[in-house]
N, C-alpha and C positions, 0 to 999 in steps of 0.2 A: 326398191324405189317406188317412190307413189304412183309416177305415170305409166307402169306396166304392172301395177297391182291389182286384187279383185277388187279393191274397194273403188277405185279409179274405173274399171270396166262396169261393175255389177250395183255397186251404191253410192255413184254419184248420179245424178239426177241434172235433168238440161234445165228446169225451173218449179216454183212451188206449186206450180197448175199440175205438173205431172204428178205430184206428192199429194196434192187433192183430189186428186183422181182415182189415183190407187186407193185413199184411206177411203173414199167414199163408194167404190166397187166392192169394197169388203162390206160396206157398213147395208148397203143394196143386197146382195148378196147373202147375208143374216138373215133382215128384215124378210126375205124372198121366200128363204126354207122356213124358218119357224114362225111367219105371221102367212101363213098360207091362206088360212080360213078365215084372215081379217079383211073387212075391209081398209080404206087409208086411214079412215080416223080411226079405226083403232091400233092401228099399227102406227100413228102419230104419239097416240097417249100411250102405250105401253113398251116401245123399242125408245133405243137412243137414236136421236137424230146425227149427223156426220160432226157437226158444229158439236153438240154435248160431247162426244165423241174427245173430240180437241181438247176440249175442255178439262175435263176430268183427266186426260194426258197429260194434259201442262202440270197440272197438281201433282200425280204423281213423279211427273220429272223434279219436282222439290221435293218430294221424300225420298227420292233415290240422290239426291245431290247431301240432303242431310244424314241419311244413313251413311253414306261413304264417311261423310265428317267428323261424323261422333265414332265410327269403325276404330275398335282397338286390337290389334296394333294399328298405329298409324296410318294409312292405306294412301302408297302412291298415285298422282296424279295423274297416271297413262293408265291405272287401274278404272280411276274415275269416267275417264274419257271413250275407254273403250265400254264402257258399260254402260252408256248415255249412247253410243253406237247401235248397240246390240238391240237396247228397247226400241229407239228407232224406227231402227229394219224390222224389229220383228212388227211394230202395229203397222208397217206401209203393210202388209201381207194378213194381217189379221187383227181383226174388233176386238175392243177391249168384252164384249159381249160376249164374244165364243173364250176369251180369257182374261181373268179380270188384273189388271195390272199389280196389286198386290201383290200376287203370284209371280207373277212375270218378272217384276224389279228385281227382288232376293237372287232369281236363278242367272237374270242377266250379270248382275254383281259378283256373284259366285264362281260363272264361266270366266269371267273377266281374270277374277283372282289367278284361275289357274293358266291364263293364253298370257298374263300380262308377266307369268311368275312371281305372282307374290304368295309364297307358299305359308296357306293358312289350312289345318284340315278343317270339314266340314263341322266338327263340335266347334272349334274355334270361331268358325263363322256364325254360327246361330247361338253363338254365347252373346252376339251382338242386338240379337233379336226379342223384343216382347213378346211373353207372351206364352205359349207352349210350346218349348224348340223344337221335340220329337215330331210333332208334327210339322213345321216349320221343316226341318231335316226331312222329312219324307216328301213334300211340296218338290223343293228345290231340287232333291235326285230323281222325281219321277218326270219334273220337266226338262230335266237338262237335255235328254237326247232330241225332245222337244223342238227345244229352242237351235242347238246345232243344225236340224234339217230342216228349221225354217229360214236361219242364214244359209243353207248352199252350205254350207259347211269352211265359207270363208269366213275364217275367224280371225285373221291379224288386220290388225286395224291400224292406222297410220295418224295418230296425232298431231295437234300444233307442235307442240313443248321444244322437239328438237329441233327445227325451226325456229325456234322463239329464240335457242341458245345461240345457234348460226348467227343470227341477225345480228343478236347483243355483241358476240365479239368479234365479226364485224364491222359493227355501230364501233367498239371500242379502238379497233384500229387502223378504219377510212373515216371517219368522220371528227367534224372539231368538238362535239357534246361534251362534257366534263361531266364525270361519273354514273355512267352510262345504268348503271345498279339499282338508282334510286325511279326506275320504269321499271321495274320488275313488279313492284304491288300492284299499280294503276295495269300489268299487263294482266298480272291471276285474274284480276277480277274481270277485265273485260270476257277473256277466256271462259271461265266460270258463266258468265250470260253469254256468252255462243253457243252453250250445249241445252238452254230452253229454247234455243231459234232452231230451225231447220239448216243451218249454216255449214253443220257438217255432212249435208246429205247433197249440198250443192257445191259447194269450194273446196278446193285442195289445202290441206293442211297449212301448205307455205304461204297461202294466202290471206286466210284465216290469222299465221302469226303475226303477219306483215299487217294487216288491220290492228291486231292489237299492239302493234309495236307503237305504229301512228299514232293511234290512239292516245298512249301512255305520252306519246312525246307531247301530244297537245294539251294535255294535263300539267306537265312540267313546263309547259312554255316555252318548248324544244319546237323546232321546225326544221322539218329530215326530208323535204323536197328536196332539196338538192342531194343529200344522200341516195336515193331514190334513184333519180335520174341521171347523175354524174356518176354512181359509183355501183348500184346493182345494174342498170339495163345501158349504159355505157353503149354495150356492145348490140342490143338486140332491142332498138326504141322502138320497131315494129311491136311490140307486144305491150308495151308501156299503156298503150289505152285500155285493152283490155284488163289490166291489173286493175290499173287506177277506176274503172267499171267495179270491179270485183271486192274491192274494199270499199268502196265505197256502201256500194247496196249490204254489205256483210255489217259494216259500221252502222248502217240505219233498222238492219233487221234487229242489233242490239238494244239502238236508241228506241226503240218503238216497241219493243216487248212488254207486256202486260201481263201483270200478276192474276190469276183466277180468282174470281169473285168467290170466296168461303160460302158465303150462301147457295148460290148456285151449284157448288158442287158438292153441294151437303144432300141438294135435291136429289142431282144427277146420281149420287150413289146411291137412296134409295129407290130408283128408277131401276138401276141398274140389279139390284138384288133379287127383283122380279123377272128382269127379260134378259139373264144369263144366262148359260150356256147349261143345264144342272148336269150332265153327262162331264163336265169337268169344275164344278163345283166340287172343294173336296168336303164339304158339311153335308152335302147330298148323299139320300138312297140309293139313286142314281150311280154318281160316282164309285161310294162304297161297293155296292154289286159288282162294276164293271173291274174293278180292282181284284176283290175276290175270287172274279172268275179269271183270271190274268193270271193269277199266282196258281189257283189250283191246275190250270190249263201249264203253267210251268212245271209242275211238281209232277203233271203226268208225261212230259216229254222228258225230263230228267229216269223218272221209272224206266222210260219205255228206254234209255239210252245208254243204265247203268253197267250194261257188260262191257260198252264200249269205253266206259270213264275207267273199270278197276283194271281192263288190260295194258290200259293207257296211261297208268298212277301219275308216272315220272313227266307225262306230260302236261297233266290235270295240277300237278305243283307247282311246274314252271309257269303256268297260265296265272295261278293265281296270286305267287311273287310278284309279276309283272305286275297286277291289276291291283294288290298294295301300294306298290311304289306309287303309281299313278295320281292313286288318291291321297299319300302325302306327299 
């Protein structure tokens, strides 16, 4: 249940100042350690500013909206959602600058597939990707544990969608609407623009669906006030303000969302090419070296631990049936 969940304790948020805040500690915080030796103006011209920041996010929230879409096999929409969660959280707590979202999108999608159960192996998945998949495949498995400890390692995420179905039937057996079905498109889509809003980082999922249900009805020329107040809060109109607050502002974070200027963020990424992170850059020297010493630094704790693996076969088997499974 959502209201004794972690996402309800840990990522929901009391408003979009608090969401500004964080993104902008992170972005302070960069700019801190690696423009040490600048003064402002040049740490104006060569960092992203908090706003750029935003920017270049939203864009990317449309190529992770469009890769789930074109995703073959067909890729369910609690996979979508929880994946639009995960990037999220992960830039409240870190700059696209220490990681550049390219990166980040695929691994969030990826984690998602496997928390949401839609069981794809990892060729599968970057069958979906341009490009060079092996490296692609080496991206997304070297961030995943990544991204797991930068959520707290809360991973189930709690969607509209189920809510959405509650509502509809429902809608289909307290109220007078005739064919209550044909608000299903008008609701995908309102949905679908909830997750470039920060909507799901402030509102509970049943609120969120209840906005898009309204929504859809006032598209069809339906009007579910009275459904609303005679038939969901009947019992509990003490809290009926604060809904009708909460759809409301959830409905206008939609109406008001704004597409990213292509220009701008054509700039913003070559901005960003220079003042990223090269330590997790994986085209970098940097990266390469710090990678190589990882594996050889594995390769001699494996040596140093070999009498304990060959006494232990039967165990070193079981470990690694398990860790098969896992990965299909």
């Amino acid at each position: 249940m959502f209201p004794q969940s972690s996402q309800k304790k840990f990522w929901t948020f009391s408003n979009e100042q608090q969401l500004n805040s964080l993104r902008l500690q992170q972005n302070v915080t960069y700019i801190n350690t690696h423009g040490a030796d600048m003064n402002q103006e040049q740490r104006d011209d060569f960092f992203l500013s908090s706003v750029e920041e935003r920017i270049l996010l939203k864009q990317y929230e449309l190529y992770l909206n469009d890769f789930c879409r074109r995703f073959e096999p067909p890729m369910p929409k609690c996979v979508v959602g929880t994946a639009f969660h995960y990037f999220k959280r992960f830039y409240l707590n870190n700059t696209p600058m220490d990681y550049h979202p390219k990166e980040i999108l695929a691994t969030c999608v990826y984690l998602a597939c496997k928390v949401e159960e839609f069981n794809v192996s990892i060729g599968q998945f970057v069958s979906n990707i341009k490009g060079d998949r092996n490296k692609a495949m080496d991206i997304i498995l070297s961030n995943e544990l990544l991204m797991m400890q930068q959520l707290n390692y809360y991973l189930t995420v709690h969607n509209p969608y189920r809510p959405i179905e509650g509502f509809l039937i429902d809608i289909k057996t307290r109220s007078g609407m005739s064919n209550p079905e044909r608000l299903r498109p008008h609701i995908d889509e309102f949905i679908e623009k909830t997750f470039f809003t920060d909507a799901c980082l402030l509102y509970a999922p049943s609120q969120i669906a209840l906005a898009a249900v309204l929504h859809a009805a006032s598209k069809e020329q339906e009007n579910l006030d009275s459904y609303v107040t005679e038939n969901l809060f009947l019992a509990a109109r003490d809290k009926l303000p604060v809904l009708i607050e909460a759809v409301r502002k959830i409905r206008y974070m939609v109406k008001t969302y704004e597409l990213p200027a292509k220009e701008k963020v054509k700039l913003i990424e070559k901005k960003l090419e220079k003042c990223r992170n090269q330590e997790n850059n994986p085209d970098s020297q940097v990266y390469k070296e710090r990678m190589r010493k990882m594996l050889c630094d594995d390769d001699m704790e494996l040596a140093q631990d070999s009498s304990y693996h060959i006494a232990d076969s039967s165990a070193d088997m079981s470990m690694l049936n398990m860790s098969q499974e896992s990965a299909n």
